[in-house]
N, C-alpha and C positions, 0 to 999 in steps of 0.2 A: 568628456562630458563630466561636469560636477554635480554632486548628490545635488538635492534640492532642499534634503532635511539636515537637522545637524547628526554628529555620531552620538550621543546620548540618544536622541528620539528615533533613530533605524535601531539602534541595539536595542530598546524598546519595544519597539515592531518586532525584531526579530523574536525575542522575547517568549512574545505572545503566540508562536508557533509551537502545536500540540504534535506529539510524536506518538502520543496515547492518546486513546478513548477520543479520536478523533471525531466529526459526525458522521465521516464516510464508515467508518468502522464501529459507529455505532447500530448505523443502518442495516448494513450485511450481519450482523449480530443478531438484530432484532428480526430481519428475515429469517436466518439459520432457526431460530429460536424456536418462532411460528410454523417452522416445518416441521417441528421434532426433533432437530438435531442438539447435540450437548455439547460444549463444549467448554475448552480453558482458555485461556488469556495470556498472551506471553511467555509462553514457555521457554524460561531461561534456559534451559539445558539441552533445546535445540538449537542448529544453528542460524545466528539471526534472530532469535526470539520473535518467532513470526506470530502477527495482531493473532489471528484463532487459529487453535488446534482440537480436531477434532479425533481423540485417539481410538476411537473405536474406527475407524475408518482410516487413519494412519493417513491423515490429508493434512496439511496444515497450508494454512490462507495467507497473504498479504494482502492489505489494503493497502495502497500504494496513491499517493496525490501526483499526479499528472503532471505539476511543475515540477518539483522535486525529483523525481524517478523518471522523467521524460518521457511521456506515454507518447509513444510516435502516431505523428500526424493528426495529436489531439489542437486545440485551441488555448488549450491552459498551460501548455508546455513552452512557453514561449521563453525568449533569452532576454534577461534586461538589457537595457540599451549603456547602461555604464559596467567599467570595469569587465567586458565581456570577456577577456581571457581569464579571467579570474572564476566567473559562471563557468564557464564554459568547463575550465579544469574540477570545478566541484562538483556539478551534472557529471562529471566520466567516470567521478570515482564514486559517485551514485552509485551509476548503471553497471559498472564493474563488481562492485560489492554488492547489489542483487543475484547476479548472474553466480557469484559464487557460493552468495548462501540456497541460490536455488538448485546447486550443483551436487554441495554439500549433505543437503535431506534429501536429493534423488539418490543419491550414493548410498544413504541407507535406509532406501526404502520408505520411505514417504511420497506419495504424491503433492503437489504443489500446485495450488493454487493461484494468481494473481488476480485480483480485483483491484480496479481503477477507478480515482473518482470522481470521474462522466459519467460511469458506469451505474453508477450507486444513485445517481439524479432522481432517476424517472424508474419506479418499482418493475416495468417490462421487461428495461434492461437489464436489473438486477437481476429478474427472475432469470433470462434468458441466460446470463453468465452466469448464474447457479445451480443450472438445470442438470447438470451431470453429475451434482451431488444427490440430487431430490431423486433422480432415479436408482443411483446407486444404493442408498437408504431403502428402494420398494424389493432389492435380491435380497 
């Protein structure tokens, strides 16, 4: 199957793909925030430089896009229809290099987060996948 667009205008597109200060991560941000929680941003010197770090809690979050990171048996995880061996090898070294930066901060001692963003949509769900921080914050 052949693109539809030209390669100037997908690299264009492509482009325009945020890796920061996403909306999804902006949301869980602005949640965290309203609870009370403090947090930083990017902590290069962990591994992965994972979206929030909350170090008084020694938790650090990913916000994670559901195409990208392949959130299983989400909707938005889907494979395009051209060049699929090509997706398909870039999806695995995704999911491989998550698994290891989440390996990496259990190893010393970090709790790890992941937030997805379906998750982040509708504030219940938010709430619901952040709720193990909101209580740990009330010991």
């Amino acid at each position: 199957m052949v693109d539809r667009i030209t390669k100037e205008h997908r690299s264009w597109n492509m482009s325009r793909i945020r890796s920061k200060d996403t909306s999804p991560e902006k949301r869980v941000r602005s949640f965290l925030h309203r609870a009370g929680f403090r947090f930083r941003l990017h902590v290069k010197n962990l591994p992965g430089s994972p979206d929030i770090v909350l170090p008084k809690h020694r938790t650090a979050i990913f916000v994670h896009g559901c195409y990208w990171h392949r959130h299983s048996g989400c909707k938005f995880a889907y494979t395009p229809k051209t060049r699929v061996d090509f997706w398909q090898d870039k999806f695995e070294q995704n999911v491989v290099r998550d698994k290891k930066k989440e390996a990496l901060l259990l190893e010393a001692g970090w709790a790890v987060l992941t937030v997805w963003e379906c998750e982040t949509r509708e504030d219940e769900k938010l709430t619901q996948v952040l709720h193990s921080l909101i209580d740990k914050q009330g010991e």
